[in-house]
N, C-alpha and C positions, 0 to 999 in steps of 0.2 A: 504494500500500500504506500503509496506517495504521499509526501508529508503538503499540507496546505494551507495558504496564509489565510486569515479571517479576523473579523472585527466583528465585536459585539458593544457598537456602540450605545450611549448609558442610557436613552429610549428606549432600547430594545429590549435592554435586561430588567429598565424598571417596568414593562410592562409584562414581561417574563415571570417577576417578580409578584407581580397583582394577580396573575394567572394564579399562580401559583393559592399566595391570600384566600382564593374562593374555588378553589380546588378545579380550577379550571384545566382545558388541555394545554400544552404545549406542541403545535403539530408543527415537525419539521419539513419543507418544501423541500424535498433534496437527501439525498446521503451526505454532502457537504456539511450541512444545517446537522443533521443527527451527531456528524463527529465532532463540531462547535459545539453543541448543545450538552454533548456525554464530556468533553474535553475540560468543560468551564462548571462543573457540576458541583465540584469540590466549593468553589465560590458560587454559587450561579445568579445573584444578585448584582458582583461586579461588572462596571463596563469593561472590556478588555480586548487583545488583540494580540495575534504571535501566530503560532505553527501548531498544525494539528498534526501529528504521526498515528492518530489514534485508529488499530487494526480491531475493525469488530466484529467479532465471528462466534459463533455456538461454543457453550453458553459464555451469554452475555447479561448482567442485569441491568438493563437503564433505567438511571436515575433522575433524568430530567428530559426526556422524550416520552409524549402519551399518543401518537400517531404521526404516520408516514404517507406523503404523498411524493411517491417516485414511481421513475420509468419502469421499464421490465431491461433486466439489463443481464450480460451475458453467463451463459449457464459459466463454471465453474470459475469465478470471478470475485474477487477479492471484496466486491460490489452485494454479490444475490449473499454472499454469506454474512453480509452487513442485515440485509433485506430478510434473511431466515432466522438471524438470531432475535430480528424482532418481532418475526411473527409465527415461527416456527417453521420447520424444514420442512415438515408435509403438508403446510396448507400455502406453503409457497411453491413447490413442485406439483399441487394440483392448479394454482392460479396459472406458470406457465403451461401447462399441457394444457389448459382450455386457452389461454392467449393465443398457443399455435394451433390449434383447432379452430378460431376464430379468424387466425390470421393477421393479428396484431402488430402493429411496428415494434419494434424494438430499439435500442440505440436511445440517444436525446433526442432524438424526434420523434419519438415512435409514442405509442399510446403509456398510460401511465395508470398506478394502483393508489388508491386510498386505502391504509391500514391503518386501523384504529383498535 
């Protein structure tokens, strides 16, 4: 996994912050966003910004992610094991076998999952 710069500037966290207050979700747009979000967990109130290195893969318990909205992204990929540790490995391997049954894009362009 490649390491990635990001910022969570003090808007973000403080509304991250209020989520949180009223036991609201945190839904990450992105695997980018899940690794900021698990990265900055330990504070997750602070604004901040640096390098993510963070490798998420089975098992995994996150701490400041309540739903995922990403792509369908490649079978044995550094990416779906990000994508199964959060929603388990067989109901994301039955999500692609209907995506390719459907015909679905795949890549950043391609069509995309809400996991909650």
């Amino acid at each position: 996994m490649h390491s990635e710069w990001f910022e969570l500037p003090e808007q973000t966290a403080a509304q991250l912050a209020e989520a949180r207050r009223h036991n609201g979700r945190a839904v990450a747009v992105g695997t980018t966003s899940v690794r900021v979000l698990e990265s900055v967990a330990k504070d997750p109130d602070a604004a901040t910004s640096g390098w993510t290195d963070l490798l998420i893969y089975p098992p995994y318990e996150f701490k400041n992610t309540n739903a995922l909205l990403t792509n369908f992204h490649l079978p044995e990929s550094t990416l779906i094991a990000l994508v199964a540790a959060f929603a388990g490995y067989e109901l994301i391997m039955d999500a692609y076998r209907a995506a390719v049954a459907e015909r679905y894009r795949f890549f950043s362009y391609g069509d995309a999952m809400l996991i909650v």
